[in-house]
N, C-alpha and C positions, 0 to 999 in steps of 0.2 A: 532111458532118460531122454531120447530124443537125439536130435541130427545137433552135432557140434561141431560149430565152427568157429576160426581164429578170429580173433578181434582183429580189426584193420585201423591202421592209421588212416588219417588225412590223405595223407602221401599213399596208400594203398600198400604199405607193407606193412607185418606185421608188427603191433605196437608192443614195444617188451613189457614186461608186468613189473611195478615198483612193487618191490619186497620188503615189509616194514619189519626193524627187528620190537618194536614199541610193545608188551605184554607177551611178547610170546614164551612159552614156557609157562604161565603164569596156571594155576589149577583152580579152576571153577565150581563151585558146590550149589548153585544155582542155575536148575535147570530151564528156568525161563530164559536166561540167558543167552544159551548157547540151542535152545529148540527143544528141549525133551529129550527124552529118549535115554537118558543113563542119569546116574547120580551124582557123577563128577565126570568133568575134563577138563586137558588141558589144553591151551592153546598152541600149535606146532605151528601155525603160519598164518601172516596176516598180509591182505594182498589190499591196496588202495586201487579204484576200479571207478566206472561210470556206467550208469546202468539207466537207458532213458533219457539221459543228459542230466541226473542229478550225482551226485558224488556219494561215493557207496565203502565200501570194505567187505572181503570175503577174508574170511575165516576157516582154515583147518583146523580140528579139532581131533582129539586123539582120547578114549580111555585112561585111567592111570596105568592101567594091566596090559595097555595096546591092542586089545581085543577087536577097538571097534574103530573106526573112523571116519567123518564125516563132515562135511561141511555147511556155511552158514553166509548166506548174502545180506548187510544188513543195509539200506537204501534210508538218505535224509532226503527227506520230503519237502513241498515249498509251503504245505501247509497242514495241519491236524486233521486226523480223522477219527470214526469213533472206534475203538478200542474191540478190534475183532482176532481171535484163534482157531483157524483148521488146520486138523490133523486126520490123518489118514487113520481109518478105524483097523488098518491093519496094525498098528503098533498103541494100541488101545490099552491099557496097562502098565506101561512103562513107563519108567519114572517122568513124572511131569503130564502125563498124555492118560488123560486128557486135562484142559489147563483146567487150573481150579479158581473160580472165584466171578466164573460168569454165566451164564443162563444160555441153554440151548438151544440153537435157532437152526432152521432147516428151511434150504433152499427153494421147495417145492420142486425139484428136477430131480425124478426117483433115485436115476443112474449116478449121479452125484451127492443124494445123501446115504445111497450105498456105499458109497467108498470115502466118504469125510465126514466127520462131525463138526459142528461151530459153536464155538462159546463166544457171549459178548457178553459187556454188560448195561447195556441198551440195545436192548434188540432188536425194536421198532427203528431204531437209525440203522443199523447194521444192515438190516433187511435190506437197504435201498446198496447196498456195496456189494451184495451176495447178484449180481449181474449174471444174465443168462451166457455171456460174454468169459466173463471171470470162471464159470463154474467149466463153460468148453478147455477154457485154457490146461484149467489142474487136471481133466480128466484126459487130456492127450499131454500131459508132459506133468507125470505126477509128482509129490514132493511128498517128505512126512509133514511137515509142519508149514505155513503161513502166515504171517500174524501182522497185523496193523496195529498201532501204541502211539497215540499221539500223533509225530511227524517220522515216524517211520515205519519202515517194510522192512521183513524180514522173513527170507525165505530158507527152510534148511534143507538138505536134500536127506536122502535115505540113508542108509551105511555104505560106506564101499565107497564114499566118492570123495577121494582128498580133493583140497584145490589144487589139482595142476590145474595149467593153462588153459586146457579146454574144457576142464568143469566150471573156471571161474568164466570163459565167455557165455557158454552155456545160461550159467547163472544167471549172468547179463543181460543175457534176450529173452531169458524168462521172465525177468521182473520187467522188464520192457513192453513183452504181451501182455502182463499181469494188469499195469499202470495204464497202457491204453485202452482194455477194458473195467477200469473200476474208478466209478464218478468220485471227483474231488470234491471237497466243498461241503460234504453231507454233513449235517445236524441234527439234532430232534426237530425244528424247524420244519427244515427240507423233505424230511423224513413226513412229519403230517402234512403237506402239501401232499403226498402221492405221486401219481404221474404228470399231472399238471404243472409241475416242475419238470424240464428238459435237464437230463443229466450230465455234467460237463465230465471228460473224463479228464484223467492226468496227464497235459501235454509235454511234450521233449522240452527236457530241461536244456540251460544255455553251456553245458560244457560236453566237450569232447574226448574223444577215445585217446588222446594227446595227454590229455589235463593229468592224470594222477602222476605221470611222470614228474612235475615238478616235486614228489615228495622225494629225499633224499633217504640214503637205503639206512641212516641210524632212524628214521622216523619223523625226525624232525619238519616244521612247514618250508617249503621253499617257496622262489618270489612268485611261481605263477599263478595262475586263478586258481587251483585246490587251496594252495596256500592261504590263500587270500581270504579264505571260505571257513568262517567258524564252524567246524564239526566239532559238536558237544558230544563227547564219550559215551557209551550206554552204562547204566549202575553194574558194577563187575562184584562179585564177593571175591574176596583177596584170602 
């Protein structure tokens, strides 16, 4: 999964992780939801986080049988992109994987559309996201799943990786590489300019490794900047 390291406060000691008890337990039957890969799960742990300087949530996720387990970084964005899914064509058949409902699109980097497929559904905009950039990152620090939806990111990792602490900084720094190589801003627009358009990518957002602490451990907002910060829920099946 690559070199993990602890999250660091300000102060340079280690920042504790806010534990939210907010859905947990709760059983999923949509697999866009939670990344792919099984038919249900449920939620064991939800972790509030900053990934990039924008305000995030990581998610453990569990089987109902306990068989499997996995995790899910999901990142609010400061602004919309177009509507993209890679998956790892190692797990090519499993429930969700691959997404359904958008049109194939290939990077033109052989060694990277060996080992991911992309669904969008604009693929002419997409193209301009699928960055020589982005496509290095997945292929030295791989995931099953990626997906862009609007104003978010969402990364899931393979099996085998709850969120403790060091899958969730892990996590962290992955969407961190991910965002400074994949331009913001993209449209159909942008997209028929071509290269004539300079592509801006996704700069550090304004909070810090500090910030999720102000969530209180029932879940609830408390007074500091997270707090402050409308995070609108993703659709959950209940």
């Amino acid at each position: 999964m690559g070199s993990h390291r602890a999250s660091r406060s300000r102060r340079g000691e280690t920042a504790p992780v806010a534990r939210l008890a907010r859905f947990v337990g709760t059983t999923l039957t949509d697999p866009v939801v939670f990344g792919g890969g099984a038919d249900q799960a449920r939620v064991a742990l939800r972790v509030q986080t900053v990934a990039h300087g924008y305000l995030g949530v990581v998610e453990g996720y569990v089987t109902p049988d306990g068989g499997s387990v996995w995790s899910t970084l999901t990142v609010a964005l400061p602004c919309s992109v177009p509507a993209m899914t890679i998956d790892h064509r190692s797990v090519h058949g499993l429930p969700g994987v691959p997404f359904v409902g958008g049109h194939p699109v290939w990077a033109g980097q052989p060694l990277f559309d060996e080992h991911y497929q992309v669904a969008a559904q604009d693929p002419g905009a997409v193209a301009n996201l699928l960055t020589e950039g982005l496509c290095d990152v997945l292929l030295l620090q791989p995931v099953q799943r990626l997906s862009f939806e609007g104003s978010r990111l969402l990364v899931r990792t393979f099996d085998g990786f709850d969120a403790t602490p060091e899958v969730v900084a892990w996590l962290n720094e992955l969407a961190a590489a991910i965002l400074a190589a994949t331009p913001a801003f993209v449209t159909r627009l942008t997209a028929a300019a071509g290269p004539t358009v300079a592509p801006q990518t996704f700069p550090p957002g304004l909070y810090g490794p500090d910030d999720p602490d102000d969530f209180p451990a029932d879940g609830t907002r408390g007074p500091g900047l997270a707090g402050r910060l409308t995070f609108v829920p993703r659709k959950r099946a209940y």
